[in-house]
C-alpha angles and dihedrals in degrees: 000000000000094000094055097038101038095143091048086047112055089042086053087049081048102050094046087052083045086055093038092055085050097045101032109041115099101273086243088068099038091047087057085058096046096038089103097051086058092047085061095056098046075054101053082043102056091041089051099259130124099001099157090058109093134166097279091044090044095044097047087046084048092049087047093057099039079065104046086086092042087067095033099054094040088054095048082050107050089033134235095295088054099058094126096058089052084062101035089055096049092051088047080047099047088047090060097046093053087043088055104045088065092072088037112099110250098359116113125207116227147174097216082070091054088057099048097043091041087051083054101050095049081047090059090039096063094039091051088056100043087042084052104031091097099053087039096063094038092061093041088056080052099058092039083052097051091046092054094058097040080058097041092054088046096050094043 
């Protein structure tokens, strides 16, 4: 899968250090990198706007779509027939990051994550396969193509 994918698959290399920096790091570096992303908000507050988005609401929307690409490039890499394996790995993904930032300073593990990451995977996951359903089933009329007139010479 690597050695016929090797540009997927260092961009999705790229992408999952990216989340690890972003997961595993201790939270007093990671508040320093989001801190603008809170000062928007304070923004859209103070101007009216978005006022039923908190923290809590902010922060579970921010973990879903860190993990829309998850899904999307583990898809793209497995391929379409092993969709379940892109989702079982990000679950299995999202699982260890939550286990590790336990022991991380600052950092605090919770389900509420599991839930989020795994939403985004699975959100990936089915764009990935709608993005991917036409060449899919091009490639699967091939095949049933190929197989007709391997039969048809046999049999002949």
């Amino acid at each position: 899968m690597l050695h016929r994918h090797p540009v997927l698959s260092l961009l999705t290399g790229g992408y999952l250090a990216i989340v690890a920096w972003l997961t595993l790091t201790p939270q007093a570096y990671a508040a320093e990198r989001i801190a603008i992303i809170y000062r928007l908000l304070d923004a859209f507050h103070r101007r009216g706007y978005l006022l039923s988005i908190d923290d809590h609401r902010l922060e579970f929307a921010a973990n879903i779509a860190l993990f829309v690409p998850v899904g999307v490039f583990l898809l793209l890499l497995f391929g379409h027939r092993l969709w379940w394996l892109a989702l079982a790995a990000s679950f299995a993904m999202t699982t260890a990051i939550e286990t590790v930032q336990r022991f991380i300073p600052g950092r605090v593990s919770d389900e509420r994550d599991l839930v989020a990451n795994g939403t985004g995977a699975v959100i990936g996951v089915l764009v990935a396969l709608v993005l991917t359903a036409p060449a899919a089933l091009r490639r699967r009329r091939r095949r049933k193509a190929r197989a007709g007139r391997t039969a048809r010479v046999a049999a002949g």
